[in-house]
N, C-alpha and C positions, 0 to 999 in steps of 0.2 A: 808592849805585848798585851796587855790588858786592855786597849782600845781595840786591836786588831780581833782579840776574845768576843770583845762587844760588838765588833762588827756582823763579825760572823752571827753569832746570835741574832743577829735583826736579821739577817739574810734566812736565816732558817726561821723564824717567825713572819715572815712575809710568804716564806713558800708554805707555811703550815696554815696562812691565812687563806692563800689563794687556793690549797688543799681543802678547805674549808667549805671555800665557796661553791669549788668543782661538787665536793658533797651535799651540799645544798639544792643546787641544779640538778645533781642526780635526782635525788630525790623527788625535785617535781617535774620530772622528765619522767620519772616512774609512777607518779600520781598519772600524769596525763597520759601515758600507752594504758593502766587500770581502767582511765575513763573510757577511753574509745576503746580497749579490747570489749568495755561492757556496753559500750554504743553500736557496736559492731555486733556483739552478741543477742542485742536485740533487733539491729536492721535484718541479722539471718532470718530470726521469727517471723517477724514482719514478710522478709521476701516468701516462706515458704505457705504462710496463713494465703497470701497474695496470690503465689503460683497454684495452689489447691484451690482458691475461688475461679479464678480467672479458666482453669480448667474446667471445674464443673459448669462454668456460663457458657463455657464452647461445648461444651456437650451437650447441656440441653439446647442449643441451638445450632447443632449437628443434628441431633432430636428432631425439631423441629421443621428443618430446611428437608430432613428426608420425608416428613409426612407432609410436607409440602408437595413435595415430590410424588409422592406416592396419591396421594390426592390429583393433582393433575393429571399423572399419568389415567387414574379413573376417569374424571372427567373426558381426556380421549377419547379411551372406549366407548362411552358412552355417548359421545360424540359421533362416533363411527357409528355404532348401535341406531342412533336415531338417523343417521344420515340413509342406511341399508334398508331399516322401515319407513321411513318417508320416502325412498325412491317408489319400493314394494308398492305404497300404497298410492301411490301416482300413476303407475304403470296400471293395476287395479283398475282406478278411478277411471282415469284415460279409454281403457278399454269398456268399461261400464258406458261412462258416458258416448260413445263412441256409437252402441247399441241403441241406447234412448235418444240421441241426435237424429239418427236415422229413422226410428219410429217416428219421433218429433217432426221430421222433416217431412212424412206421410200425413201429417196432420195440417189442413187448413181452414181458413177462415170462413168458408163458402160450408166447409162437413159442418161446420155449429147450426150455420141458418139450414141446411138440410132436415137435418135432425131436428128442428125447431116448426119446421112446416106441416111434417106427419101431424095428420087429424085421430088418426088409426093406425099406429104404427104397428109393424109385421114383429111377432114377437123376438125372433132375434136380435131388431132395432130396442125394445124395449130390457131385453136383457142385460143390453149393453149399457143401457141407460140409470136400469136401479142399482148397477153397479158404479154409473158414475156417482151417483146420487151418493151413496156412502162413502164415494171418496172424499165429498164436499158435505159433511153428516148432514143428509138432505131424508126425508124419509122418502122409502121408494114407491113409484107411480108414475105413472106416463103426466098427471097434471105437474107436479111436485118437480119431474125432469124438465117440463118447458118450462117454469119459473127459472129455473137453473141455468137453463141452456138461454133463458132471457135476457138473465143478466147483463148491465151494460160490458163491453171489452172482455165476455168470460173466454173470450179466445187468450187471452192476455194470461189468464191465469189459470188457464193450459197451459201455456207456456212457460209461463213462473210455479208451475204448481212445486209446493216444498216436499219432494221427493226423498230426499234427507231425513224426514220428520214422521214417515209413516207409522202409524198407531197398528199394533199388534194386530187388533181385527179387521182393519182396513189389509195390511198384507198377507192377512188368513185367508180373507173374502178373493183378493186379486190370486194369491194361487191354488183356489179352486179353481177359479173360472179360467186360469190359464191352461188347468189339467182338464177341462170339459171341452170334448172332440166336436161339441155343438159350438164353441167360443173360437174355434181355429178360421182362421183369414180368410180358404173358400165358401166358406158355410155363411159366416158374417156378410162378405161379398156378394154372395146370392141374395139375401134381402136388400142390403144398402150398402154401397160402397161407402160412405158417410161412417157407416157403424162399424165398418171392418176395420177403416185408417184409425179409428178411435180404440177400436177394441185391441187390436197391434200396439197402441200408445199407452195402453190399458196394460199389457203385456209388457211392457219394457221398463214403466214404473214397476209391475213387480216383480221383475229380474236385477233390476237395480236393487231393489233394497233389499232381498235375498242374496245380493253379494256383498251386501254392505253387511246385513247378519252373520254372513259368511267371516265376513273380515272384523268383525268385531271385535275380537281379542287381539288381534292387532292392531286396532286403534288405539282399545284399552292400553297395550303394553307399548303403543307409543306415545303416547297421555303418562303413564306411568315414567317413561322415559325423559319426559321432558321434563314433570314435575324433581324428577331425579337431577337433572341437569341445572335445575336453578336452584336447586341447595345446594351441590357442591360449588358450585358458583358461589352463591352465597358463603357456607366454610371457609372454602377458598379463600378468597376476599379477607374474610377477618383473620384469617392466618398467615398470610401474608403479611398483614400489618403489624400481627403480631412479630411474624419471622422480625420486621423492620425494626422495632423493640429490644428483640433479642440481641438482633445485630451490633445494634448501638450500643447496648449494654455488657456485653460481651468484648466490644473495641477496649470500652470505658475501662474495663479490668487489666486488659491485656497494656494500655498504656501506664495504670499505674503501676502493674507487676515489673512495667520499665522503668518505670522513676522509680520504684523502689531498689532494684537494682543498681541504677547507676548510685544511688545513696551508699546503698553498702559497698561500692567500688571505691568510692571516692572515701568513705570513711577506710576502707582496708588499706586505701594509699597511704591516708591522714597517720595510720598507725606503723603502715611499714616506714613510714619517715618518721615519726617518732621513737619509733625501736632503733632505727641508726644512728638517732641522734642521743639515745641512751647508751649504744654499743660506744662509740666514738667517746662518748664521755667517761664512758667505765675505760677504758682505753686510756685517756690521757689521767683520769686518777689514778691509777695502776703504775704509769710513767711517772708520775711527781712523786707519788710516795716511795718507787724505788729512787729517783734521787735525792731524796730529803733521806732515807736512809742512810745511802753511800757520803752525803755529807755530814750526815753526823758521824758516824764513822769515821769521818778523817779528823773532823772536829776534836773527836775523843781520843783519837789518836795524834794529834798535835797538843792537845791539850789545851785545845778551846774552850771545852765544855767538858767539867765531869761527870763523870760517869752516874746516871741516875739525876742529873743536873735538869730540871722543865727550859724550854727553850722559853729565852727572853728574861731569865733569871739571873741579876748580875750572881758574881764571885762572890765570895765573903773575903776578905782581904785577908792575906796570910799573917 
């Protein structure tokens, strides 16, 4: 009877051991869900410090993609803008020159040595002449005009004369003489047809550059136009590169706002299987110490063990 006492006793001291151990493992099965619920608790932080950065870098380069945008689209316009005044002023030009081609084309090489022959020229020929003289700053004089008109090729430059470039008093001078009923083509004509073809040439240089005075603020504001157009070019350009920047840096957030995520996925796994594996264990301690109860109970109730007896403790002998 006393060995099968003893037996029993080891049997409940082996379960009270491995009750032991169950508690021990709990234990650091409850140390390690504290770790990661507190790994976990800081990977939240981490994701949210994360997802507030990575927003604010898309923002400012939402920011900056629209004044990209907004910037181009100026550029257009202005694009258009110059396209509308550069047609304007070709059409202009076109028709300008269109006028002075045709004077031009009244003018030849044979009217220079004409002009150049007179010993005594009729003063309407001379009129025409101190006029030329100030177009070429020549002082005026019928000797001062044959130097002029001597010139080697100054047909040549009649014909290249820089029209473009007329000086204030040169196109003050031309539209008097084009308002004087004494300067008109039959009048001219009647002393020398030489002086007439010249004086009509005379005439068209300054109708030219009376439309070009005319159109002056239109050039200005397409000079202004275009100067406009290669700084926003320019902007442009460095903002764009910037947008490129942005781009990148704004990617850069947005993938580690995903690695930090998958972090805290993987740690909230790490901890839901460690909470099961806590659960599971409180579970089977629960189960041992209800049947190390029910055996000592029967124990005490056979009288294996008495009452108040530590497991593992022999009998004192009766």
């Amino acid at each position: 009877m006393q060995a099968q006492t003893q037996a029993q006793a080891y049997r409940l001291r082996a379960v009270l051991d491995k009750l032991q151990e169950v508690s021990e493992r709990q234990q650091a099965r409850g140390q390690d869900v504290r770790v990661l619920e507190e790994k976990l608790r800081k990977a939240k932080e981490k994701v949210v410090r994360c997802r507030r950065r990575a927003e604010q870098e898309e923002a400012v380069r939402r920011q900056h993609e629209q004044d990209c945008q907004q910037r181009q689209a100026r550029l257009e316009d202005l694009a258009a803008e110059h396209s509308r005044l550069e047609q304007a002023q070709e059409e202009a030009l076109e028709k300008m020159g269109i006028d002075y081609e045709a004077a031009l084309a009244r003018l030849h090489v044979g009217d220079v040595e004409e002009l150049r022959s007179y010993r005594r020229p009729p003063v309407p020929v001379v009129r025409v002449t101190d006029l030329l003289c100030r177009m070429f700053q020549q002082a005026p004089g019928w000797d001062s005009a044959r130097q002029l008109l001597g010139r080697p090729d100054f047909y040549q430059e009649l014909l290249f004369y820089p029209k473009d470039e007329l000086s204030e008093e040169v196109q003050e001078a031309l539209g008097h003489a084009a308002a004087d009923p004494t300067f008109l083509d039959p009048v001219l004509r009647g002393a020398s047809r030489a002086a007439a073809a010249l004086g009509q040439w005379m005439c068209a240089v300054q109708r030219y550059g009376q439309a070009r005075r005319t159109w002056q603020p239109v050039l200005q504001q397409l000079a202004r136009c275009e100067q406009q157009i290669r700084d926003e070019e320019g902007q442009l350009s460095n903002r764009l590169l910037q947008a490129e920047r942005l781009q990148e840096r704004s990617a850069a957030w947005a993938l580690k706002l995903e690695q930090v995520l998958e972090q805290q996925e993987a740690l909230a796994r790490q901890l839901h299987c460690a909470q099961q594996d806590q659960a599971e264990g409180d579970s089977v301690g629960c189960t041992m110490a209800a049947h190390m109860a029910r055996w000592l109970e029967a124990a005490q109730v056979q009288g294996w063990v008495r009452r108040g007896q530590r497991f593992g403790e022999e009998q004192a002998p009766s």
